[in-house]
VOPAMI-344708 format. One record per residue: x, y, z of N, C-alpha, C in turn. Coordinates in steps of 0.05 Angstrom, whole numbers, padded with zeros to 5 digits, always signed. Layout:
<lumlums>
XYZXYZXYZ
...
</lumlums>
This chain:
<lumlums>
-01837+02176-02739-01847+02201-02747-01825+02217-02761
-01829+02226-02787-01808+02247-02802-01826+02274-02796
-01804+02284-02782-01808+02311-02790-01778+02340-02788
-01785+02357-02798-01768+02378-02794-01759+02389-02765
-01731+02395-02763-01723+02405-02740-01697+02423-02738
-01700+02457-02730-01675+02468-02732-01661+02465-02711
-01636+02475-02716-01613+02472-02704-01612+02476-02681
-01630+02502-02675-01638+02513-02649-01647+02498-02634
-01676+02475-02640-01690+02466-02626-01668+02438-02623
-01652+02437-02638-01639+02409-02630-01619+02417-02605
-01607+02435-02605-01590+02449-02579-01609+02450-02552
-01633+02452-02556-01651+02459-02531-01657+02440-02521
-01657+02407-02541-01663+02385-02530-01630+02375-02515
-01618+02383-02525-01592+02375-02498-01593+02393-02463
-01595+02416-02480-01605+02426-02458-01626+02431-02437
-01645+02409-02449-01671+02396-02430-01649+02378-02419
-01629+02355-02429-01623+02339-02419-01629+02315-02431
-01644+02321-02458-01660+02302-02474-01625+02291-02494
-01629+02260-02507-01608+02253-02509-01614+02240-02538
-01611+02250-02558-01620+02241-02586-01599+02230-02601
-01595+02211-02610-01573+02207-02627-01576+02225-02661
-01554+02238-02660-01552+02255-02676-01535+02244-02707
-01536+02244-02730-01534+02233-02749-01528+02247-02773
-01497+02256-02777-01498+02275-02812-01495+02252-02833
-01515+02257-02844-01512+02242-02876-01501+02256-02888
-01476+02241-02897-01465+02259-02921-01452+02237-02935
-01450+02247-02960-01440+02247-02996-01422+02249-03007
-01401+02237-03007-01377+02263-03023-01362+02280-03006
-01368+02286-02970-01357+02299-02957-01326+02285-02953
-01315+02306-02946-01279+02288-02934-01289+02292-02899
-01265+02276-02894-01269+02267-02861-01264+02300-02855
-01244+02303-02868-01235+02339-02864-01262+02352-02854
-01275+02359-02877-01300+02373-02877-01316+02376-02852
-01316+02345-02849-01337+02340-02817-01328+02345-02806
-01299+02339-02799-01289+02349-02767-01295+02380-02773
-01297+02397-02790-01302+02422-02782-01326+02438-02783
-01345+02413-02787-01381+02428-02793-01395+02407-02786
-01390+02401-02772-01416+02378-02763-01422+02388-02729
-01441+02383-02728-01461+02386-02704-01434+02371-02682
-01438+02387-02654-01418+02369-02643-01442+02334-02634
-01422+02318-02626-01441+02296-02625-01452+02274-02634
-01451+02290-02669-01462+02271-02682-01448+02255-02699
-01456+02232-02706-01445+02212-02727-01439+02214-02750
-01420+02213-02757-01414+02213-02791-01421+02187-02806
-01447+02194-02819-01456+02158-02835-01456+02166-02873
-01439+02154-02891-01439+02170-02909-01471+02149-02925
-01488+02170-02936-01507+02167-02954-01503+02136-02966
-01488+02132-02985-01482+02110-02996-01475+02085-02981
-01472+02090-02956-01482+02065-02938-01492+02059-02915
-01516+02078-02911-01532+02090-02890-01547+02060-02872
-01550+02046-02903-01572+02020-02892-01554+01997-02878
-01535+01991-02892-01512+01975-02883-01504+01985-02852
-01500+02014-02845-01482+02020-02823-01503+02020-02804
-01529+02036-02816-01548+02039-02788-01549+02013-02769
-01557+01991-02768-01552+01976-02749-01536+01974-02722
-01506+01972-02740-01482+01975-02725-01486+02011-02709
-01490+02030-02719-01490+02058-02713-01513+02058-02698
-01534+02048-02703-01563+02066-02679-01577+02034-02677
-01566+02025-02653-01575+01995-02656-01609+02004-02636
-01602+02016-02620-01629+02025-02607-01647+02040-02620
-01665+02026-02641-01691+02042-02655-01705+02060-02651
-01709+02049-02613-01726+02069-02599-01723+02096-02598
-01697+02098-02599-01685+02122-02588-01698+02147-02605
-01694+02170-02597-01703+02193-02625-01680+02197-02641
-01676+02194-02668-01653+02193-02681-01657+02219-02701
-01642+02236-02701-01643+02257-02715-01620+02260-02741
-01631+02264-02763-01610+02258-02791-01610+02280-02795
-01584+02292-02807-01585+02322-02819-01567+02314-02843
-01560+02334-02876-01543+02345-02884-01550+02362-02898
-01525+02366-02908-01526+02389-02926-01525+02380-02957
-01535+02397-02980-01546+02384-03004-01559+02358-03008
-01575+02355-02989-01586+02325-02994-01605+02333-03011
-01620+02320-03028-01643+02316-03044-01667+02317-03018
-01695+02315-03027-01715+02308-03008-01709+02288-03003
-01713+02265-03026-01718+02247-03036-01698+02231-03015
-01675+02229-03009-01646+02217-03008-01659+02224-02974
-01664+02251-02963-01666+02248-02929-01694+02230-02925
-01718+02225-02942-01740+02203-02941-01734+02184-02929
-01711+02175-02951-01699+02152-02960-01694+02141-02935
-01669+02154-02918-01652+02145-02900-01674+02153-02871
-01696+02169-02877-01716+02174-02851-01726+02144-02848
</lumlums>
């Protein structure tokens, strides 16, 4: 299921205790960048090799996997949904 989710409600699911693997797609970011704006938690998977890494990165499908970034296209978060 794709759908939208803010930041807020992603904080409330830790603090249910709920355990989501969390996921920044990013582009062009430096490692710099992330360490200082990324969600704590989550994975740094860069765009351009989302399909390649997912495996290795979220081997459990089941799980609820949550993707975020910043300037993504629609199209590009579809993609990687």
């Amino acid at each position: 299921m794709i759908r939208e989710i803010t930041r807020e409600q992603i904080q409330n699911k830790f603090g249910w205790g709920e355990k989501p693997r969390l996921v920044e797609a990013v582009s062009g970011k430096s490692p710099e960048a992330f360490d200082l704006g990324h969600i704590p938690k989550a994975l740094e998977m860069p765009v351009e090799s989302a399909f390649a890494l997912a495996p290795e990165y979220l081997p459990n499908l089941g799980a609820e996997i949550i993707i975020y970034g910043q300037n993504m296209a629609a199209s590009e978060a579809d993609a990687l949904a």
